[in-house]
DRENMI-223431 format. One record per residue (C-alpha): residue number from 1; residue in three letters; chain; x, y, z. Coordinates in Angstrom, 2 decimals, m for minus. Example, Ala and Ser with C-alpha at 12.3 -4.5 7.8 and 13.67 -1.06 7.14 Angstrom:
BEGIN
i:1; aa:ALA; ch:A; c1:12.30; c2:m4.50; c3:7.80
i:2; aa:SER; ch:A; c1:13.67; c2:m1.06; c3:7.14
REM end
This chain:
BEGIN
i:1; aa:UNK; ch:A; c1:0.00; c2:0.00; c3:0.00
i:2; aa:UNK; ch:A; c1:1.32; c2:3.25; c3:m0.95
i:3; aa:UNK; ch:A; c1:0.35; c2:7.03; c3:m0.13
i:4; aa:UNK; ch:A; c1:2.06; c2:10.27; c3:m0.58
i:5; aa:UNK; ch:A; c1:3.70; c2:11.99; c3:2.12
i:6; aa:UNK; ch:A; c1:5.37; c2:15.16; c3:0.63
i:7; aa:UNK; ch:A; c1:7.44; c2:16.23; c3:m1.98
i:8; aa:UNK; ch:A; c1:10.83; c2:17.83; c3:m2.55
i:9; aa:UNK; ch:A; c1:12.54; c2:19.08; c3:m5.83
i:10; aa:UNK; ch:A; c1:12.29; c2:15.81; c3:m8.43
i:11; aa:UNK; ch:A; c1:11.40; c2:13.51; c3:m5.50
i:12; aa:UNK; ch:A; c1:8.34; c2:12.03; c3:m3.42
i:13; aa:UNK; ch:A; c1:8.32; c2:10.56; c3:0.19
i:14; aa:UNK; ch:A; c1:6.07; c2:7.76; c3:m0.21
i:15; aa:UNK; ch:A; c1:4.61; c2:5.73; c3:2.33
i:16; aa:UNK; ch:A; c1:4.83; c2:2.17; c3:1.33
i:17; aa:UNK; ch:A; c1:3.72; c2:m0.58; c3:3.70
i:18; aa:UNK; ch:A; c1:4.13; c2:1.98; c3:6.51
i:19; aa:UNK; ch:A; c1:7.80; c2:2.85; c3:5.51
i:20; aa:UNK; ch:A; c1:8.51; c2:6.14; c3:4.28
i:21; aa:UNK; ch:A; c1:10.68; c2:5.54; c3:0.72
i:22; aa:UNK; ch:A; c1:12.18; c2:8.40; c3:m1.19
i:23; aa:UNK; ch:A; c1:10.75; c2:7.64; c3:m4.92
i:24; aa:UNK; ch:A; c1:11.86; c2:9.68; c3:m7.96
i:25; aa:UNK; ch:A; c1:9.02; c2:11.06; c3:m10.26
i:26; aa:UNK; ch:A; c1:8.60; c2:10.70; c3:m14.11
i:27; aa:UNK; ch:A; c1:10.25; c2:13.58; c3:m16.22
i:28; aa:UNK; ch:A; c1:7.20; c2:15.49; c3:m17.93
i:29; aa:UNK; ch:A; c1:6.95; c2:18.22; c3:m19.64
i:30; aa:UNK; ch:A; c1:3.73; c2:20.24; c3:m19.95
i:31; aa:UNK; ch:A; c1:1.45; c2:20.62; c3:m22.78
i:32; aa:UNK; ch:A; c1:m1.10; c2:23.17; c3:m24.09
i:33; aa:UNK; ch:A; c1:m4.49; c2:22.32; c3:m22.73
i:34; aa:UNK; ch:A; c1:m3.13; c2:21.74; c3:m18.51
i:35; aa:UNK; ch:A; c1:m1.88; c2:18.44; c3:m18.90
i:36; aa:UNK; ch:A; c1:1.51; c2:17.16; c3:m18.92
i:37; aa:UNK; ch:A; c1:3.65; c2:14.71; c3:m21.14
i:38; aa:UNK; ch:A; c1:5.73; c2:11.55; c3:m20.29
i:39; aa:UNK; ch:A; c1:8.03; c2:9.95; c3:m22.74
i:40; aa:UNK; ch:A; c1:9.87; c2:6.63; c3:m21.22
i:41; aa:UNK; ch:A; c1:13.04; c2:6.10; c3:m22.45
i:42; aa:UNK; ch:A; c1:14.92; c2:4.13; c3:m20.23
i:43; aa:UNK; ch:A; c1:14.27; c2:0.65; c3:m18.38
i:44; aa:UNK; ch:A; c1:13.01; c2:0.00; c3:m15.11
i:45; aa:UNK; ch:A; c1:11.88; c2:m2.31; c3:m12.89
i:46; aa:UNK; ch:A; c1:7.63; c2:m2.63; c3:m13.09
i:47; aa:UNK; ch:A; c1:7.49; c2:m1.97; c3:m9.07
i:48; aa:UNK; ch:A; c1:9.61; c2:0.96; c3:m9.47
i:49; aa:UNK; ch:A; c1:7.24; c2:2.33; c3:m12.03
i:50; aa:UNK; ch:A; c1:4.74; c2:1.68; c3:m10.46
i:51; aa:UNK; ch:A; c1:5.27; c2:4.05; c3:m7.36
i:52; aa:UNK; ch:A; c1:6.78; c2:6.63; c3:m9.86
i:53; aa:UNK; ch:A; c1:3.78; c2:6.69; c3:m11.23
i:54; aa:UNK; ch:A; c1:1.70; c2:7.27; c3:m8.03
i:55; aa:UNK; ch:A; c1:4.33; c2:9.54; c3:m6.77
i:56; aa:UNK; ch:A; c1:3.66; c2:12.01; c3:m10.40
i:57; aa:UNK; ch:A; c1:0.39; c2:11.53; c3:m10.79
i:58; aa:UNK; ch:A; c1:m0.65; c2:12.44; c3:m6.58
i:59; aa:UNK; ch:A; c1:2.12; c2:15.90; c3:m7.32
i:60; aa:UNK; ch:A; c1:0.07; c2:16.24; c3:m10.60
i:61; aa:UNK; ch:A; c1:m3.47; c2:16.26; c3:m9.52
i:62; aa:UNK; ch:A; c1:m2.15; c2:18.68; c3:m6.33
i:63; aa:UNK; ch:A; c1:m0.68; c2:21.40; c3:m9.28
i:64; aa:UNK; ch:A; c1:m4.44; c2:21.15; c3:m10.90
i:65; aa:UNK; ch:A; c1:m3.36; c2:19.30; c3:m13.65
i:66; aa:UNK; ch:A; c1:m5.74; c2:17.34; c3:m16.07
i:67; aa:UNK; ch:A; c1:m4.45; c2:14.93; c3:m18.81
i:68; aa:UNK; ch:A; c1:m1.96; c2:12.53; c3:m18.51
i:69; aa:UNK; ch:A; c1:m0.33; c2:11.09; c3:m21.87
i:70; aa:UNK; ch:A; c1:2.56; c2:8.52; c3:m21.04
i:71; aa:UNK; ch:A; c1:4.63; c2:7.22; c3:m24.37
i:72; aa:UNK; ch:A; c1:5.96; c2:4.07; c3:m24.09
i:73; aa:UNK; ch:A; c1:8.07; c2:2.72; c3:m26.94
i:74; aa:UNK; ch:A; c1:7.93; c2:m0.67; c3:m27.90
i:75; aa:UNK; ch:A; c1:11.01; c2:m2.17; c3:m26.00
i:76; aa:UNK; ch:A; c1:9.74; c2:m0.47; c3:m22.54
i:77; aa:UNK; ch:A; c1:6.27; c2:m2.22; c3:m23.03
i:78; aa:UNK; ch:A; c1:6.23; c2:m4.34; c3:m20.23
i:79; aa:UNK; ch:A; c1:5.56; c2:m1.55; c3:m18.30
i:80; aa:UNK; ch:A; c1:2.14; c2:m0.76; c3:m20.12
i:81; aa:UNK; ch:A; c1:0.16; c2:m3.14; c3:m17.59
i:82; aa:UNK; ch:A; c1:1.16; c2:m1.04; c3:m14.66
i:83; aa:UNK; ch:A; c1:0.00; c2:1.91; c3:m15.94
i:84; aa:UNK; ch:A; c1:m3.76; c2:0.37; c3:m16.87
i:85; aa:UNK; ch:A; c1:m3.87; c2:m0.52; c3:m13.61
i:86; aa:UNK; ch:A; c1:m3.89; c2:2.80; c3:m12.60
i:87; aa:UNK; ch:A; c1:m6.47; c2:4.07; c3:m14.83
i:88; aa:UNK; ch:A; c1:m4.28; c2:4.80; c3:m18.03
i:89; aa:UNK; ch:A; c1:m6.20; c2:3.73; c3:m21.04
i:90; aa:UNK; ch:A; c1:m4.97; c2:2.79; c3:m24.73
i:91; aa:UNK; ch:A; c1:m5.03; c2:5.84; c3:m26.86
i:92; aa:UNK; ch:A; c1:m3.44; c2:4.97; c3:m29.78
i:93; aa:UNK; ch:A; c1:m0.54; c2:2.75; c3:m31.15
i:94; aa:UNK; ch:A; c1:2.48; c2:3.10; c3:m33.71
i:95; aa:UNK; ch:A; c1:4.73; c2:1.08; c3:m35.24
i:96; aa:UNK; ch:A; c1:7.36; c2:1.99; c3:m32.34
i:97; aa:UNK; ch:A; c1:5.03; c2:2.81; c3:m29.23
i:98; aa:UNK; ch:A; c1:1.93; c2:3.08; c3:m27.66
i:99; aa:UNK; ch:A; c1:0.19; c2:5.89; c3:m26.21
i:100; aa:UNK; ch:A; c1:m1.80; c2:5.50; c3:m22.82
i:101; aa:UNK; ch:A; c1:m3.71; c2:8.61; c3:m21.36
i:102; aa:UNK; ch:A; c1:m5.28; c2:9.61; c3:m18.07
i:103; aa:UNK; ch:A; c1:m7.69; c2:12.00; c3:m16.46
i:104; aa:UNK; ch:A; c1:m6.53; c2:13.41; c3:m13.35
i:105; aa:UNK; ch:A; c1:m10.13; c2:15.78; c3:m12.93
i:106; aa:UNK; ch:A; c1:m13.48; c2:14.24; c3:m10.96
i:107; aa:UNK; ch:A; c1:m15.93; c2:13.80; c3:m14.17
i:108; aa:UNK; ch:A; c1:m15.85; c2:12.80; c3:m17.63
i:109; aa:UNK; ch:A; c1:m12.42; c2:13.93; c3:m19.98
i:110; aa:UNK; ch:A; c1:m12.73; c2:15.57; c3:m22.77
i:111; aa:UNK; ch:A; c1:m9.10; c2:14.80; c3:m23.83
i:112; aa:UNK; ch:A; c1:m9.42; c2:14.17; c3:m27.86
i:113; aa:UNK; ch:A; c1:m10.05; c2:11.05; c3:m29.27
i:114; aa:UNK; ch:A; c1:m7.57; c2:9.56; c3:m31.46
i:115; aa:UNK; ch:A; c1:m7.66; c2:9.63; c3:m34.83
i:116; aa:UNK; ch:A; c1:m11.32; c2:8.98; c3:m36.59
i:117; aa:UNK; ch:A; c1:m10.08; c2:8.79; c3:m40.73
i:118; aa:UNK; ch:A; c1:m8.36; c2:7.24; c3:m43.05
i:119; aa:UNK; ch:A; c1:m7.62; c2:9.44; c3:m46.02
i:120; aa:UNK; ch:A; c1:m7.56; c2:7.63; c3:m49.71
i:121; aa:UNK; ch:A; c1:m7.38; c2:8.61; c3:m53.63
i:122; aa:UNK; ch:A; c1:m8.92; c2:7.85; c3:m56.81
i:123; aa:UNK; ch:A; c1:m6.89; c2:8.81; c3:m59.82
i:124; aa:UNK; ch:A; c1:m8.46; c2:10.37; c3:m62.66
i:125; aa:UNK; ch:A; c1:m5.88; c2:10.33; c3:m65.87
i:126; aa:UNK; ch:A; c1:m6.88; c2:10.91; c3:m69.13
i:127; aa:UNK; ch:A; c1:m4.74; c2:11.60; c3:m72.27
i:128; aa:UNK; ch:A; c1:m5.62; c2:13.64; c3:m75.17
i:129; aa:UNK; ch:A; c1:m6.76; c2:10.39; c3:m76.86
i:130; aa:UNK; ch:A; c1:m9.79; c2:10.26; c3:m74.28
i:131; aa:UNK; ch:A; c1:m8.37; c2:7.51; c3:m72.77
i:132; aa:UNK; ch:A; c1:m8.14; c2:6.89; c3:m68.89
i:133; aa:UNK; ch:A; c1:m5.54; c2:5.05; c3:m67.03
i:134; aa:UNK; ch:A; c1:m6.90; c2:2.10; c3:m65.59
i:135; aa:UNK; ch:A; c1:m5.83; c2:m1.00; c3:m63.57
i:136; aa:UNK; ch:A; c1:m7.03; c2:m4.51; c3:m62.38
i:137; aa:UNK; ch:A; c1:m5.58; c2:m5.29; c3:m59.04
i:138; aa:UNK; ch:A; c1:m3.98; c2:m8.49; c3:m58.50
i:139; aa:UNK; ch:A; c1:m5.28; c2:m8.37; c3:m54.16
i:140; aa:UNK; ch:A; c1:m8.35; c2:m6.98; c3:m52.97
i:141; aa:UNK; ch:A; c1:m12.12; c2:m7.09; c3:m53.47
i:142; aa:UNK; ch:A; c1:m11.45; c2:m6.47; c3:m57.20
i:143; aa:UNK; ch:A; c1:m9.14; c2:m9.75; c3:m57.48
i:144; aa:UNK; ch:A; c1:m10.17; c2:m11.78; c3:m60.21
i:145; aa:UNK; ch:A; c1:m13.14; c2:m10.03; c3:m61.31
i:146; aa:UNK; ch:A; c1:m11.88; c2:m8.53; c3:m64.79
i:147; aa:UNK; ch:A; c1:m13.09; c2:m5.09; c3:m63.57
i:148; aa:UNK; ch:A; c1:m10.87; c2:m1.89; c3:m64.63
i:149; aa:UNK; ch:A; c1:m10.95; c2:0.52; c3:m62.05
i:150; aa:UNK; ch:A; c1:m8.93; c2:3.82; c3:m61.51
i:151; aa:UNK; ch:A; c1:m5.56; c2:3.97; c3:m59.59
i:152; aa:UNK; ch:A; c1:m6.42; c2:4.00; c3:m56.27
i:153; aa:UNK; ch:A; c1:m4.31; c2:4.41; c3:m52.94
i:154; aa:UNK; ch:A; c1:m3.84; c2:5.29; c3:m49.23
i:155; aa:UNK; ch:A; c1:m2.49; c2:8.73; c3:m48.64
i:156; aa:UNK; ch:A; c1:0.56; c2:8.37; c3:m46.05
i:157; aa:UNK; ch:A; c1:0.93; c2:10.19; c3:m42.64
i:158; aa:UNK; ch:A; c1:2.31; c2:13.93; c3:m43.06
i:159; aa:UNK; ch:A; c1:1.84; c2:13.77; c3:m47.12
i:160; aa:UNK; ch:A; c1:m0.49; c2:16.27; c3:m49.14
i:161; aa:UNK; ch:A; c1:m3.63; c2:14.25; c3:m51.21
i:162; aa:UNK; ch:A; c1:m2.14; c2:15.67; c3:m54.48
i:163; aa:UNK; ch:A; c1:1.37; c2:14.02; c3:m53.84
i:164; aa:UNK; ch:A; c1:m0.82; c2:11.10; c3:m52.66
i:165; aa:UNK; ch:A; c1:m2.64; c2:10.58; c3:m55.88
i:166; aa:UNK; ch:A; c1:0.82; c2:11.50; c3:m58.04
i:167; aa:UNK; ch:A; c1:1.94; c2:8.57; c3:m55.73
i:168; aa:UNK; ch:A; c1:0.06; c2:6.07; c3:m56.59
i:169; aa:UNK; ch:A; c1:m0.36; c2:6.27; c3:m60.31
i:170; aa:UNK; ch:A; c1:3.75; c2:6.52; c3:m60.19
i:171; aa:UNK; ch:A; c1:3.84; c2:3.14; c3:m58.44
i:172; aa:UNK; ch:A; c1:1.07; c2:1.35; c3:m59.57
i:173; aa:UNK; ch:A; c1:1.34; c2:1.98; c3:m63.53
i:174; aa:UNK; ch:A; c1:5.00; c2:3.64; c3:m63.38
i:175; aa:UNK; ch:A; c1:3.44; c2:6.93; c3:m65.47
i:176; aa:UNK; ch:A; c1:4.18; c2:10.38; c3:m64.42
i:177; aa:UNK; ch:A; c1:1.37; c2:13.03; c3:m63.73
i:178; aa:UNK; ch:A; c1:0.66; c2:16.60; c3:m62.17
i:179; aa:UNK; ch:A; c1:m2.05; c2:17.40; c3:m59.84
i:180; aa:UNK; ch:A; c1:m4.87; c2:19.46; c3:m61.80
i:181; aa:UNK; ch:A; c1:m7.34; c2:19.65; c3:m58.90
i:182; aa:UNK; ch:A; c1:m9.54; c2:17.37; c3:m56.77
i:183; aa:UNK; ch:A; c1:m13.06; c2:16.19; c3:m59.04
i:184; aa:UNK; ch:A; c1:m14.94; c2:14.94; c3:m55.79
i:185; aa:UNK; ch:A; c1:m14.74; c2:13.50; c3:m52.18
i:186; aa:UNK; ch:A; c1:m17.07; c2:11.70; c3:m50.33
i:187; aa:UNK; ch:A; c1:m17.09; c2:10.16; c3:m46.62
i:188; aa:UNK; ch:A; c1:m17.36; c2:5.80; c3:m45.85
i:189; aa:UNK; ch:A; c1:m17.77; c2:4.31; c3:m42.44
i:190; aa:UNK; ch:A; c1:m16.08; c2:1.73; c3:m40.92
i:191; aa:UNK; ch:A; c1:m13.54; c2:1.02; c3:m43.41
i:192; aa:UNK; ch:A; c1:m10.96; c2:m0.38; c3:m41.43
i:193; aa:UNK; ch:A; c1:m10.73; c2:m1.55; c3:m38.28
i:194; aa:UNK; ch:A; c1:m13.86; c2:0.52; c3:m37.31
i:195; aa:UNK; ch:A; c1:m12.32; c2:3.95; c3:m38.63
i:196; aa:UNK; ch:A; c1:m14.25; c2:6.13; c3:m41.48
i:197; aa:UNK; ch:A; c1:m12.37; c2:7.13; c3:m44.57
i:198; aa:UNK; ch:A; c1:m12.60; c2:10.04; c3:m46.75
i:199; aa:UNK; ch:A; c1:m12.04; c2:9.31; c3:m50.36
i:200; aa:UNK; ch:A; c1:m10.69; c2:12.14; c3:m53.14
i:201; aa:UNK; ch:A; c1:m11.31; c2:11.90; c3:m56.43
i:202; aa:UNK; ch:A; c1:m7.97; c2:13.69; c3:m58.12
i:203; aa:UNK; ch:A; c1:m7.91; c2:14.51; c3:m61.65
i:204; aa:UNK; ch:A; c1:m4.45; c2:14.55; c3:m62.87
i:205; aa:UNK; ch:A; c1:m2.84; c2:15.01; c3:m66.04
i:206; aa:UNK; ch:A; c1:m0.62; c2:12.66; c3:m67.95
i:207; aa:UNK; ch:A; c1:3.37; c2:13.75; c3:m68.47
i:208; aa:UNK; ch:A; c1:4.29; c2:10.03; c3:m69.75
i:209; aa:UNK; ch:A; c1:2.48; c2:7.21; c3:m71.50
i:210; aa:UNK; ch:A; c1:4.48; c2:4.44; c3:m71.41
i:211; aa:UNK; ch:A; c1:2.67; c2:1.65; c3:m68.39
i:212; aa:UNK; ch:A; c1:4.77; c2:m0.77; c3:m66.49
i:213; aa:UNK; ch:A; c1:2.71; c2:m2.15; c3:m63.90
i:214; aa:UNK; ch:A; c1:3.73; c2:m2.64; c3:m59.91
i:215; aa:UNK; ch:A; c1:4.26; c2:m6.66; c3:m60.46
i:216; aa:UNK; ch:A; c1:3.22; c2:m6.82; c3:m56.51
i:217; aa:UNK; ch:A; c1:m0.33; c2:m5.09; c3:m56.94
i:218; aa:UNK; ch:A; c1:m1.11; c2:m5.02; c3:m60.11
i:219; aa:UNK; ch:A; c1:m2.66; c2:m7.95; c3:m62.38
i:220; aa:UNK; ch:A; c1:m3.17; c2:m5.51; c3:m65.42
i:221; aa:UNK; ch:A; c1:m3.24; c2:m2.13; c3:m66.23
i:222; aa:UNK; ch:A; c1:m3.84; c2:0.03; c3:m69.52
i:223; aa:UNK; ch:A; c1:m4.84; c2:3.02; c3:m71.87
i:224; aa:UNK; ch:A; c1:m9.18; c2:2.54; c3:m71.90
i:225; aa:UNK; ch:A; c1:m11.42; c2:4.45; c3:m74.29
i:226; aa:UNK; ch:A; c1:m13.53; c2:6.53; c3:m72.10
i:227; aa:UNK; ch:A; c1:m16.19; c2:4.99; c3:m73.42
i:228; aa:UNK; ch:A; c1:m15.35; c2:1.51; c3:m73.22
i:229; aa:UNK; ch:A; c1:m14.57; c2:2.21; c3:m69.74
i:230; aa:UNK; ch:A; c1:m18.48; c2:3.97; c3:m68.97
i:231; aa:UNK; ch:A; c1:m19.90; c2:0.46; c3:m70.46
i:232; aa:UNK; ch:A; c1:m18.73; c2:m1.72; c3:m67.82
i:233; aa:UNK; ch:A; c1:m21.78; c2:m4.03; c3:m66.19
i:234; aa:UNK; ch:A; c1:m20.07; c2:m2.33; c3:m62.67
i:235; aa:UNK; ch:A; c1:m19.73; c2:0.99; c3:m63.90
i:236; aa:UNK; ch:A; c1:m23.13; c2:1.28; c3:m64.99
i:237; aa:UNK; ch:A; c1:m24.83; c2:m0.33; c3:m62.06
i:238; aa:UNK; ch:A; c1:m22.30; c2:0.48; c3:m59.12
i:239; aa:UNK; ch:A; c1:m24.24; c2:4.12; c3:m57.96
i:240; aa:UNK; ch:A; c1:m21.15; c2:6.24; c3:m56.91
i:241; aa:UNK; ch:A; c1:m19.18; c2:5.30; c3:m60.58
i:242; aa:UNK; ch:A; c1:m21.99; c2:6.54; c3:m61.92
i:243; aa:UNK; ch:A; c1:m22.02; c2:9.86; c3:m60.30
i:244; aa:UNK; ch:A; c1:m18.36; c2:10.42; c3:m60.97
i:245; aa:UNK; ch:A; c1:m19.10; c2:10.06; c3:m64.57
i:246; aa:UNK; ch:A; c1:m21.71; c2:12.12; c3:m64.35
i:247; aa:UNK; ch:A; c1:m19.30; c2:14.98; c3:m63.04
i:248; aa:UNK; ch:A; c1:m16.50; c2:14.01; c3:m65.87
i:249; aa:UNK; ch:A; c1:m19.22; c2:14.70; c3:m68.00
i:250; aa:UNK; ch:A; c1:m20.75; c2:17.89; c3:m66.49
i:251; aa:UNK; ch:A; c1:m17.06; c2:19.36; c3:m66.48
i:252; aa:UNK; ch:A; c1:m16.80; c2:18.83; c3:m70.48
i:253; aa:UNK; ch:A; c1:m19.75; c2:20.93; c3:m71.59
REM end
């Protein structure tokens, strides 16, 4: 059983099984909404943590504080469990560390919730033949179904939705293009792993012609008629293809 006793500069007397035990506190720094920060970086023992922890977060809620974010990267994650047990939740995760969070305040937080979207492209390309650049992807829902769809493609953390879409085509069908400006956008729910996406339609323009498709993704891609593309059974029937050639259209008269 431990309980705070008082503090000094970097330190906490705690009282632990009715023995008073200097304990060091977790380096934090403060952020901008009255909370503070904690990034682990070196390894400790799980009971020594643990009455960090309770040593910082007592000398926390005294200063009035109110969130709590703790970073712990991947190699330190053993001491994850400690920190749920004191009422640290999962925030989010990354490749290299996970993000726990706490509310110091009596009531409900109102600390942000991580991220809600996924951000993704369609690639419009058309040459001056009125062809579009088109694909049939080797993985996916589309496997094996002989349907020629646009470039599409996830837009990566910290990168613009133009350089996205240029992106993609460049990898996918190895042609170059520049950005001409976004066509359409429109909002899907549970997408992956529960999180909504927001699609962009990007019309770009052709700077070279010549396809070689990404062997890993890729089961075909080509030069399509415009036309020939519009008459596919799941262009014709599938409701948002149909609106986007609607707008193709609409932007030609």
């Amino acid at each position: 059983m431990a309980g705070l006793v008082c503090s000094k500069s970097g330190m906490e007397q705690v009282l632990v099984e009715n023995e008073v035990q200097q304990v060091k506190l977790l380096d934090s720094v403060n952020d901008d909404h009255g909370g503070v920060i904690v990034e682990l970086s070196e390894a400790m023992d799980v009971k020594v943590f643990a009455l960090m922890l309770k040593a910082s977060i007592a000398l926390w809620r005294s200063q009035g504080k109110r969130g709590v974010w703790i970073k712990i990267p991947i190699e330190l994650i053993n001491l994850a469990e400690a920190a749920v047990k004191e009422g640290f939740w999962f925030h989010h995760a990354e490749p290299k560390y996970l993000m726990l969070a706490f509310w110091i305040p009596e009531g409900a937080h109102t600390l942000p919730a991580n991220a809600s979207h996924c951000v993704s492209i369609v690639a419009f390309v058309m040459n001056n033949k009125r062809e579009v650049l088109v694909v049939q992807e080797k993985n996916g829902i589309f496997r094996g179904t002989g349907i020629w769809k646009f470039p599409t493609g996830g837009v990566d953390e910290g990168e613009d939705i133009c350089a996205g879409a240029i992106r993609e085509v460049k990898e996918e069908t190895a042609i170059d293009t520049e950005f001409v400006e976004v066509l359409a956008f429109w909002q899907s729910h549970k997408s992956f792993f529960e999180k909504s996406n927001l699609h962009f339609v990007c019309m770009l323009r052709p700077l070279s012609f010549d396809i070689q498709k990404q062997e890993s993704e890729i089961e075909d891609a080509q030069w399509m008629p415009w036309d020939d593309y519009v008459a596919q059974p799941f262009v014709q029937k599938h409701e948002l293809s149909r609106q986007l050639v609607d707008i193709y259209r609409a932007k030609r008269r």
